[in-house]
N, C-alpha and C positions, 0 to 999 in steps of 0.2 A: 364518587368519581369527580375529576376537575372535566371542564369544559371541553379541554384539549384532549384529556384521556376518549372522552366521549364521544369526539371526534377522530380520535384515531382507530374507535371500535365501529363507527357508523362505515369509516372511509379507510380503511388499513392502507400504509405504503404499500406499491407493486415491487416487487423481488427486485435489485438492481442485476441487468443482465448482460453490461457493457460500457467500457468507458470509452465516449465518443472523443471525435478531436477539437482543440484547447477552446475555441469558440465556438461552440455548436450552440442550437438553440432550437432544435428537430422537438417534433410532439412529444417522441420518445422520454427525450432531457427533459421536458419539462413533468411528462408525467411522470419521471421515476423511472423510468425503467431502466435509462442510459444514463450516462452522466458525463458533462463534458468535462477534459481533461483537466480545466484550471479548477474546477470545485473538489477534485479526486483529492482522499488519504490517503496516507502511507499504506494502512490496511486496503485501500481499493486498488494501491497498482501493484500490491504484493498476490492480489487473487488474480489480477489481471496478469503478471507476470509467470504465473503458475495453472494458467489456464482457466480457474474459475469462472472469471470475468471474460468475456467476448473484447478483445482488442481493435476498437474501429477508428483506432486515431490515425493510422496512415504514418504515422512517425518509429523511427529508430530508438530505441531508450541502450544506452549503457550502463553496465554496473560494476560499481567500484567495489570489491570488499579489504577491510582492512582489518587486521585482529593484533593487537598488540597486548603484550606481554609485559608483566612488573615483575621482573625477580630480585628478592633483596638480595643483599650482600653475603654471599656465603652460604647462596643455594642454587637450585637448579632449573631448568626448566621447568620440570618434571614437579617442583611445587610454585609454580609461579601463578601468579592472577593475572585472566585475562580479560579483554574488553572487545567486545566483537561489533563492525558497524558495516553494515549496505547500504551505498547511496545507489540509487536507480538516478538519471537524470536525462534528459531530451532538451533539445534545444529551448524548448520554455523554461523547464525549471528541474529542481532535484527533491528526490524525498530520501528522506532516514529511514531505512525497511526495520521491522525487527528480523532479524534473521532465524527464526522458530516457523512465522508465516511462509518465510519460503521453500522451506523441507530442510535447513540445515540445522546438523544436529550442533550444539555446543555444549562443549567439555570442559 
């Protein structure tokens, strides 16, 4: 085992249970539990947008989704390729969701 390993089995992360708002800097954040919202991933505001995550930011988030479609020449819909995107965004900033993490199914 490395050093780090060793230390991560003395000291294990606590569960993240909440993304706090965008400067926070509460005990919580620091220890893990919460996280404020400028450190968050895509996978953190995709739990947080889907209830996993505890929502303590006090902020508004919108979401864009766009699904576009290639069909060649001389086909249909119906065999075309598509390309699926969720941007979540708030007055800070936006993230690229995968859209699987937020329950949508894609076909």
């Amino acid at each position: 085992m490395t050093f780090s390993e060793d230390l991560e089995e003395e000291y294990p992360r606590p569960k993240l249970l909440a993304i706090d708002p965008w400067d926070c800097g509460c005990t919580e954040c620091l220890l893990g539990e919460y996280k404020p919202l400028r450190d968050a991933t895509p996978e953190d505001i995709a739990r947080m947008l889907t209830g996993h995550l505890g929502n303590h930011t006090g902020i508004t988030f919108t979401m864009t989704a766009t699904i576009a479609a290639a069909i060649p020449y001389g086909r249909t819909l119906l065999t075309a390729t598509t390309e699926h995107e969720i941007i979540a965004s708030c007055e800070h900033r936006s993230w690229t969701l995968p859209p699987h993490l937020l329950g949508f199914p894609i076909l």
